[in-house]
C-alpha positions as CSV (number, residue, x, y, z in Angstrom):
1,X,24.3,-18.2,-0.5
2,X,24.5,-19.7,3.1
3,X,21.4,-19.0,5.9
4,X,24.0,-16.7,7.0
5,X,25.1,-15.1,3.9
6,X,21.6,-14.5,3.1
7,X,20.7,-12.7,6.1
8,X,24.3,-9.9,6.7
9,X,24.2,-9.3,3.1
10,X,21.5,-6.8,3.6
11,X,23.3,-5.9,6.5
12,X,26.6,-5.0,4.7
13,X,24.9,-3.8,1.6
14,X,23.6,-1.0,4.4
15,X,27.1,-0.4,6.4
16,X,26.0,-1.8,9.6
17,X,28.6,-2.4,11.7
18,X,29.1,-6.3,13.0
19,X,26.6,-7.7,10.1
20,X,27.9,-11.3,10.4
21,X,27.3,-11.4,14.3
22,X,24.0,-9.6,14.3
23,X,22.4,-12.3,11.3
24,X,24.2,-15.2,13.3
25,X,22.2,-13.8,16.2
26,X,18.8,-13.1,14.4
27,X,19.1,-16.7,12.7
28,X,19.8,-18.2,16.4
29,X,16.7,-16.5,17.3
30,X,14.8,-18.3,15.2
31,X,16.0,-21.7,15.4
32,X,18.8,-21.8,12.6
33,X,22.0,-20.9,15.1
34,X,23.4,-24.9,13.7
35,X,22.2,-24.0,10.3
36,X,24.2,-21.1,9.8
37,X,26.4,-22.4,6.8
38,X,23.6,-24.5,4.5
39,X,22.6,-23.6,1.3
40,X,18.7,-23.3,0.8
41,X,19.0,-26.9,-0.8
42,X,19.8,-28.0,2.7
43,X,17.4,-26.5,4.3
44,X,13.7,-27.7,4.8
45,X,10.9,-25.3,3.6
46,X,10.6,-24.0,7.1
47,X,13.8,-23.2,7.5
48,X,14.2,-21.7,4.3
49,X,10.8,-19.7,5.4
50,X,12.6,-18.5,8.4
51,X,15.7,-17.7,6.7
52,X,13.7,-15.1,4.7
53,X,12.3,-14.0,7.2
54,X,15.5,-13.3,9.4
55,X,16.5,-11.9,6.1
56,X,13.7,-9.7,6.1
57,X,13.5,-8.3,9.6
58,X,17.2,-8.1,10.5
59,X,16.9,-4.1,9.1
60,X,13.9,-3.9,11.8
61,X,11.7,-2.3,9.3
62,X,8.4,-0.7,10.6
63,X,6.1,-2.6,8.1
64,X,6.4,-6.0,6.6
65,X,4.5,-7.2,3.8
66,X,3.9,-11.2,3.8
67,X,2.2,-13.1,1.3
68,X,1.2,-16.2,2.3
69,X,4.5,-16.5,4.7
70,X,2.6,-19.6,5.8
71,X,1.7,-21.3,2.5
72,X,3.2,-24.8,1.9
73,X,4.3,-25.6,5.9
74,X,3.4,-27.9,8.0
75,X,1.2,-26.9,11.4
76,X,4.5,-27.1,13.6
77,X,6.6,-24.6,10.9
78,X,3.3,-22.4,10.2
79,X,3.2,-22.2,14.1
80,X,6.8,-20.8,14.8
81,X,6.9,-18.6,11.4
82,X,3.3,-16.8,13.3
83,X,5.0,-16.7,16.5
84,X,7.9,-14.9,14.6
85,X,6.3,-12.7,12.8
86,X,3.7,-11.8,15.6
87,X,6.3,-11.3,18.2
88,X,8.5,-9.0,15.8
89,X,5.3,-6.6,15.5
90,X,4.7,-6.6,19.4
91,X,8.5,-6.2,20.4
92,X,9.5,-3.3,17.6
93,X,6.0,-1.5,17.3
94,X,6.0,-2.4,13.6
95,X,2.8,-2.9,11.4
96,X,2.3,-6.3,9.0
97,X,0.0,-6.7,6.3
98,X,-0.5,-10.4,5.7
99,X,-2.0,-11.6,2.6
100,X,-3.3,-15.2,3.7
101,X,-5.7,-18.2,2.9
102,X,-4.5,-19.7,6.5
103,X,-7.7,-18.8,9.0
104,X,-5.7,-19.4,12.3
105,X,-3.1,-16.9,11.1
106,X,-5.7,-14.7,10.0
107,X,-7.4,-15.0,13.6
108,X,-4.2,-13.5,15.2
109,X,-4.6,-10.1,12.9
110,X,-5.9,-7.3,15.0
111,X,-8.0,-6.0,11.8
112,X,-9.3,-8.5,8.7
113,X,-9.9,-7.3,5.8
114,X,-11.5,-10.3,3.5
115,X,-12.1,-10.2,-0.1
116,X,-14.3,-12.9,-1.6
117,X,-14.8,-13.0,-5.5
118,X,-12.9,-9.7,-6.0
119,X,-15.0,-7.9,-3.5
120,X,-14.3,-6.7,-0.2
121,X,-16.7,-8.3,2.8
């Protein structure tokens, strides 16, 4: 599927009304508005990231789980996919539990919770 696909399939598999123009405005948010009609083949890793995450956030759920959502980008792409993510929970009063190896995400976390050879510090 296309970035835009992607992201108002959830949206149409849920009845929301105008799903095309509300994912062509998330994915505008974030950067994408020009990349609305590529395949993930066509789209660098942190576009693809971003793309999922649009995809994942476009419902405005109150949690988000993300493992690693920061894993394999560059400092520039791991920058804007925090930002994302980070301004989503301040703007919509949601919760995110982040499983992460990256310390300057981890910084950003209100609470840390690390576990070091299976045991919690």
């Amino acid at each position: 599927y296309t970035a835009l696909e992607n992201v108002s399939l959830t949206l149409e598999i849920n009845r929301i009304s105008n799903a095309e123009q509300k994912a062509k405005d998330m994915l505008s948010r974030f950067g994408l508005g020009q990349r609305l009609n590529n395949l993930p083949s066509q789209l660098s890793g942190g576009e693809q990231q971003r793309v999922a995450i649009a995809r994942s956030i476009v419902m405005k759920p109150q949690l988000i789980l993300a493992d690693e959502p920061t894993g394999n980008l560059d400092s520039e792409n791991s920058n804007l996919i925090s930002k994302i993510l980070f301004d989503y929970v301040n703007e919509e009063k949601a919760s995110l539990i982040v499983a992460t190896h990256d310390d300057k995400l981890a910084s950003q976390a209100k609470r840390k919770i690390k576990i070091k050879d299976g045991r919690i510090e």
